[in-house]
C-alpha positions in Angstrom: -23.4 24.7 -2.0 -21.5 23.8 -5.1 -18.1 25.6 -6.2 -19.7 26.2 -9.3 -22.9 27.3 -7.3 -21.0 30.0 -5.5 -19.4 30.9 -8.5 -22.6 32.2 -10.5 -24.2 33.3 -7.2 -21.5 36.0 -6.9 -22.1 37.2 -10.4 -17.9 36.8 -11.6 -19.5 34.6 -14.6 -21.7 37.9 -15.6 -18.4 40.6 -15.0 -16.4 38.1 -17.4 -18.9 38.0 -19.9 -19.1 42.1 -19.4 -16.0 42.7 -19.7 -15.3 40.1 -22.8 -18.6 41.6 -24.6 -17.0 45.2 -24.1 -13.3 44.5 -25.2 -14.9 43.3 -28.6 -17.6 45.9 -28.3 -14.5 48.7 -28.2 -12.7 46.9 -30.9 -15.5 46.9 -33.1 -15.8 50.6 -32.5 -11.8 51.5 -32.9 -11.6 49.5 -36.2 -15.0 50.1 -37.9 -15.7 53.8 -36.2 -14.3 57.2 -37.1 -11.9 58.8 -35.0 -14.5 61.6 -34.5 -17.4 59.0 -33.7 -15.6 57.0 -31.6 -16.3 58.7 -28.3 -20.1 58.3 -29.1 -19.4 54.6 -30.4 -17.3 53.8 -27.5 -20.3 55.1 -25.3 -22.6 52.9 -26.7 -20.4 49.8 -26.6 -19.7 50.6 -23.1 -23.2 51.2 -22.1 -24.6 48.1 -24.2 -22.8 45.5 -22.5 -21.2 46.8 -19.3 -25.1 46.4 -17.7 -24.9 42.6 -17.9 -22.2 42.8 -14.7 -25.4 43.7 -13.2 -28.2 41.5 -14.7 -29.0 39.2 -12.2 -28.5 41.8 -8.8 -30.6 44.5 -10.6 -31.9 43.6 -13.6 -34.2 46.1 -14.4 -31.8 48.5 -14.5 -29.7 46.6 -16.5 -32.3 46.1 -19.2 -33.3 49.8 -18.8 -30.0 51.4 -19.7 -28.4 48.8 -21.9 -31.6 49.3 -24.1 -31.4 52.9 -23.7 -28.2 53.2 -25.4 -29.9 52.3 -29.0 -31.2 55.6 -29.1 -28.2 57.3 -29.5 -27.5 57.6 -33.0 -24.3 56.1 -34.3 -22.6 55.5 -37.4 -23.1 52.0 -37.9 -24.0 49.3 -35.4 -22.7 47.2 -32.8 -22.8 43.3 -33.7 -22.2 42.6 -29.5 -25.5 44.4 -28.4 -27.4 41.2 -29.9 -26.0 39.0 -27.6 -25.9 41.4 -24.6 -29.8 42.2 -25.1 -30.3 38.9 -25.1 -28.7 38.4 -21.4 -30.2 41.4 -20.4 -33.7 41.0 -20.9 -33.5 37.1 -20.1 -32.4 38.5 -16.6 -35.5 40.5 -16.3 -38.5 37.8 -16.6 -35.9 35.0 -15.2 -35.4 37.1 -11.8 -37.3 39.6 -11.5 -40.4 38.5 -8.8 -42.4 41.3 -9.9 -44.0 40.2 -13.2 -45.8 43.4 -14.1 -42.5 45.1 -13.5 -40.6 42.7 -15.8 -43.8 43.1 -18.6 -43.1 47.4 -18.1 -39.4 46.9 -18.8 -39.5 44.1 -21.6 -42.4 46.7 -23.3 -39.9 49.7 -22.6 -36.9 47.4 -23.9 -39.4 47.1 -27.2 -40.0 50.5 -27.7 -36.2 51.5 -27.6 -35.5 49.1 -29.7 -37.9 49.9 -32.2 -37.0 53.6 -32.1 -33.1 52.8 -31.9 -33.9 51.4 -35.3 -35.5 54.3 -36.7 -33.2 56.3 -36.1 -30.5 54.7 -37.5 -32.8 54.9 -40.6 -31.9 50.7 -41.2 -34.1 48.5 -43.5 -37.6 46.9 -42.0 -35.6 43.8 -41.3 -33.7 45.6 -38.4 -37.1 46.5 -36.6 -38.1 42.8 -36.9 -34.6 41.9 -35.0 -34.9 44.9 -32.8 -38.3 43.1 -31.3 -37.3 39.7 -31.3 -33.9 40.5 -29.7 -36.5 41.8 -26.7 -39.4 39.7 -26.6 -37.6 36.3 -27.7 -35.2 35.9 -24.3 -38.2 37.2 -22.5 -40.0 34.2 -23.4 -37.6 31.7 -22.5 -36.8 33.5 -19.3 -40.7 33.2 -18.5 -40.1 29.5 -19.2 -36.8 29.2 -16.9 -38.5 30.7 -14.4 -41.8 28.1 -14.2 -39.6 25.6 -14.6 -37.3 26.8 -11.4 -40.9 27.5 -9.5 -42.2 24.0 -10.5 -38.6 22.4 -9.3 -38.8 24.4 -6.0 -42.3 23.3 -5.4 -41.3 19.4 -6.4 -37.9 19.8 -3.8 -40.7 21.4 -0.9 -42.9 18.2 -1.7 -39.8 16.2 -1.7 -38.6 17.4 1.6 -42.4 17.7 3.3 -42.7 13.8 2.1 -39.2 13.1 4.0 -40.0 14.6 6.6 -43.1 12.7 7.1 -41.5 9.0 6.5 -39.0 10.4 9.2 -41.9 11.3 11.5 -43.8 7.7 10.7 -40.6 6.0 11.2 -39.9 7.9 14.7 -44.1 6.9 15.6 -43.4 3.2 14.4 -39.8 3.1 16.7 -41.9 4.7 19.5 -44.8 2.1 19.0 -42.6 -0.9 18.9 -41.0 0.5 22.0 -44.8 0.5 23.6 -45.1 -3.0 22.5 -41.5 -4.5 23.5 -42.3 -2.8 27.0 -45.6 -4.6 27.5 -44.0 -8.1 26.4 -41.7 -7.4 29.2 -44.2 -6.2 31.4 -46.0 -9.1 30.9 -43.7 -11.6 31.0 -41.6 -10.7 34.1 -44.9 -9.6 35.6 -46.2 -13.3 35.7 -42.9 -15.1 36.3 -42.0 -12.6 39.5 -45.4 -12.9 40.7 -45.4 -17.3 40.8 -41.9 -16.7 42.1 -42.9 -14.6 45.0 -46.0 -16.8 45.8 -43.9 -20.2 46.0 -40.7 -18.5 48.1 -43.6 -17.8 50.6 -45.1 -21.2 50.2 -41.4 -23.1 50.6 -40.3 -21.1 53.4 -43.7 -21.9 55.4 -42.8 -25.5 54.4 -39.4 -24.9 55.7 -40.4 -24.8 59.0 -42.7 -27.4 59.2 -41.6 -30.3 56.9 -38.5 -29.3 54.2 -39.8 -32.4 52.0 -42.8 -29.8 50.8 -40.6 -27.4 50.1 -39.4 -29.0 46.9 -42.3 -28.8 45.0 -42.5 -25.0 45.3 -38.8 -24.6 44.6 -39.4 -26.4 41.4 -42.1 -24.1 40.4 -39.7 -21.2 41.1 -36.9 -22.4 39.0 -39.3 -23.5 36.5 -40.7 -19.8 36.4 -37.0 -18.4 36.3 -36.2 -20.7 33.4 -39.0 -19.7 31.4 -38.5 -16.1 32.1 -35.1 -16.6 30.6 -36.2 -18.1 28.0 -38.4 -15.3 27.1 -36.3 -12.7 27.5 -34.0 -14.0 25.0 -36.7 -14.7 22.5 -37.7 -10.9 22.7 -34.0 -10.3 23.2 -34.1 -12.4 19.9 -36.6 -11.1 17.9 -34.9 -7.7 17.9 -31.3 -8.5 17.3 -32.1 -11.4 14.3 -33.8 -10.1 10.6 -37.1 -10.9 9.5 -36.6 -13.6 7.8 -33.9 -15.6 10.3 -35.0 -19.0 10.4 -33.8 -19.5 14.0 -36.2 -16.9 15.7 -38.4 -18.6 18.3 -42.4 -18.6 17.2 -44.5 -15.8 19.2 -46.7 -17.6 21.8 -49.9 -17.8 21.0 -53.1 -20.0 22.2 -51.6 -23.1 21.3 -49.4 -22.7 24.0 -52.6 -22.4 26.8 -52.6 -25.7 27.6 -49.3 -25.0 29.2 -49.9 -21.8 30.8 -52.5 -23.4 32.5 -50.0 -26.3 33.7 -47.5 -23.9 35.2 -50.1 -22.0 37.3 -51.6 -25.2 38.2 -47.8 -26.4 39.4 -48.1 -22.8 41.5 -50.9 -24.3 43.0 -53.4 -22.0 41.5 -56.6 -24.1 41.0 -57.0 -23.9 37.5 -59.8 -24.8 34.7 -59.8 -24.7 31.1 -63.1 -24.4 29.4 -63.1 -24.0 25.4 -66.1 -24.0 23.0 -67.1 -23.2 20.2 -65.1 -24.6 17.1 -61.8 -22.5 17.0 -60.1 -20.9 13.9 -56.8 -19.9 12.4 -55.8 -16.4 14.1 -53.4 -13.9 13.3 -50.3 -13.6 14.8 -50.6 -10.4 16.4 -54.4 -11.3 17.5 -53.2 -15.2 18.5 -50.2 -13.4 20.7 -52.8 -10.9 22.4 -55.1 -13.4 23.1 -52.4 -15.6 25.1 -51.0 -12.2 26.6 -54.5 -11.3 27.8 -54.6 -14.8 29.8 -50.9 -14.6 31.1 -51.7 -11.2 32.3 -54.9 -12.0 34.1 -53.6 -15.4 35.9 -51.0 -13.1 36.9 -52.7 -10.7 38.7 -54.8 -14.0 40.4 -52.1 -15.3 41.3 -50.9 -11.8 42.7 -54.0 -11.2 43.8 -55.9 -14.4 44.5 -53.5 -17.3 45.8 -54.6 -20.5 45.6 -58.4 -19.1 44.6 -59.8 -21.1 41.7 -59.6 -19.6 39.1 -61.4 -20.2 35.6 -60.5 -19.8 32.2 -62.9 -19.4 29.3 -62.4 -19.5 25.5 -65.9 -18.6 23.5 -65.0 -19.1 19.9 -68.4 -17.2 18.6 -68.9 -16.7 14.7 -67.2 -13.0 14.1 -65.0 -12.6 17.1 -63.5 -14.7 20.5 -64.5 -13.8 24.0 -62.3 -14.5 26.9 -63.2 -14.7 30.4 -60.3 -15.3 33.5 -62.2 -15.3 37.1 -61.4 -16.2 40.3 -63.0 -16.9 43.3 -60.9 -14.4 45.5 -61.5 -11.6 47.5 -62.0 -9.7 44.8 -60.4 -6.2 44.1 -60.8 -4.0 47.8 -61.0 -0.7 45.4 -61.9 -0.1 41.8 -59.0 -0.8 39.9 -57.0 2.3 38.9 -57.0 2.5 35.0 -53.1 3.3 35.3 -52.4 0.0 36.1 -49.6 -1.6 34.2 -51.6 -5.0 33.9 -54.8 -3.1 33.1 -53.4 -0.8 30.5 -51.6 -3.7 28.9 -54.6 -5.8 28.0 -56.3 -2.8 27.4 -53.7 -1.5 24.6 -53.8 -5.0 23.0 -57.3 -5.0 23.0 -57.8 -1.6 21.0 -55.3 -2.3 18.9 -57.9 -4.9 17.3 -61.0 -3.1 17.7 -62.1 -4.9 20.8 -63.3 -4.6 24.3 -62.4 -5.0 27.9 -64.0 -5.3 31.5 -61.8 -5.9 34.0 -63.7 -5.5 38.2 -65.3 -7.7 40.8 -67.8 -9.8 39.6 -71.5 -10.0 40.5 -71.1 -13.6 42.7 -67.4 -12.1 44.2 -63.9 -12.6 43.1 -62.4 -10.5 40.1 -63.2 -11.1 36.3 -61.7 -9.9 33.2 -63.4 -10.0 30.0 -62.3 -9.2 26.6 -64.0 -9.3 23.7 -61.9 -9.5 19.9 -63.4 -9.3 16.6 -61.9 -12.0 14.6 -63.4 -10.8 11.1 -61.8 -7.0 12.2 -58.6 -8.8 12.3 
């Protein structure tokens, strides 16, 4: 809170003014008055502007007896109880919540007034500016107050609408989070799993002839490296801004061809079957797609060493279908929804309105297929 804030909020602004308003008020009465009305004048003056040290903590009151003083007959009037009416019975419809006890004491504030003037036997005039020195600061203090209400309102608006960017914001962070965790996911997911497929394939070479063993150790560094690589394009994509020119594209299907290489180097028996007559994707819906296939050879590979495996693109008119199954085993249980892998390609896939199966196929082995509206996207 503002100095000045604290200033008016402990009401020494209204005890100046009180006090100021009196010492004229007195003056008035000690140069203007007889000595023999100046007790009554003094009481008046006293009593007309000594209130307003009060207006704002009880205003009512205030109003009630600095009004109530005009109906003491004097000789003469006071030229400060204009101005202190005016505080006083601004006070009462500018903070006083109770509007039918502000109407009661503007309506009282009237009647003394009007009477005040009678009695002091004044010209029509006087009755006129007896009412309007009521029912005129009323008015405007009716007006302060809507505006106030309509300011509070507008600040409550105001804050609600903050806090619900700050809760979007917080939602978006928490969704990005999701997302970054299921690149990784993916990505060490698939290079671990040709890793630990090959290590078991060179060390069986080991033993029998060290010349094989080369070709798997190649596919393990060749997984490392692009794990690395990877990582620091994620890595990448956080750290630069949005438009740095020397962020790595997302993957996307473009980059299948070469997927399919590397787990064919694994010695995962691979095929690649497209048709249909592709079409531009989205970003986001181009980097699922590939994610979807990287995910699923994983788990063959995981799953399914050296299984052939097959690959299927179906470009149809309003959406792509994808279709990764091997010749395996096939899963010895229903796969548990809670898998990572699972719950990966199925968060990609509702993200974009689309479907997943994912269990052992009718003629054995494991299939996954998704299905993603393009036109949706």
């Amino acid at each position: 809170m503002s100095p000045w804030r604290r200033f008016v909020q402990l009401g020494t602004t209204d005890r100046v003014v009180a006090t100021l308003l009196a010492a004229v008020a007195l003056a008035q009465v000690l140069v203007f008055l007889p000595i023999a009305a100046a007790p009554i004048g003094a009481l008046v003056a006293l009593g007309s502007t000594a209130p307003i040290a009060w207006r704002r903590t009880h205003p009512v009151v205030a109003a009630l007896v600095g009004s109530a003083v005009w109906l003491i007959p004097t000789d003469g009037f006071l030229l400060v109880g204009y101005p202190a009416a005016v505080l006083l019975f601004y006070a009462v419809t500018a903070y006083v919540n109770d509007r039918h006890l502000a109407a009661a004491t503007v309506l009282i504030g009237t009647i003394f007034g009007i009477a005040g003037s009678a009695m002091q036997g004044v010209i029509v005039g006087e009755y006129v500016g007896a009412v309007l020195v009521v029912l005129a600061p009323a008015a405007v203090g009716v007006l302060v107050r809507r505006q106030r209400g309509r300011n509070r309102r507008l600040e409550e608006l105001t804050r609600h609408l903050e806090q619900e960017r700050d809760r979007r914001e917080r939602s978006a962070v928490a969704d990005e989070r999701a997302r970054i965790a299921r690149e990784l996911h993916d990505l060490v997911a698939h290079a671990v799993s040709v890793i630990a497929v090959q290590a078991d394939a060179a060390e069986a070479a080991l033993e029998y002839d060290p010349a094989l063993a080369k070709r798997p150790i190649a596919v393990i560094r060749g997984s490392a490296v692009e794990a690395l690589i990877e990582m620091r394009r994620l890595l990448g994509v956080l750290r630069a801004d949005a438009g740095d020119p020397d962020r790595e594209p997302l993957p996307g299907l473009a980059q299948l061809p070469a997927l399919v290489d590397r787990a064919r180097d694994g010695g995962q028996a691979v095929d690649l079957a497209v048709d249909g007559t592709p079409v531009p994707l989205p970003p986001s819906l181009d980097l699922s797609a590939y994610r979807i296939v990287q995910e699923a050879l994983t788990n063959a590979t995981k799953h399914a060493p050296g299984a052939p495996v097959t690959v299927g693109l179906h470009w149809l008119p309003d959406a792509l279908r994808i279709e990764v199954c091997d010749r395996g085993p096939g899963a010895r249980s229903v796969p548990s929804p809670d898998a990572h892998g699972l719950v990966g390609m199925r968060e990609r896939v509702r993200i974009h309105g689309g479907s997943l199966e994912a269990g052992n196929a009718a003629d054995g082995g494991f299939a996954v297929r998704a299905l993603l509206p393009i036109e949706a996207a």
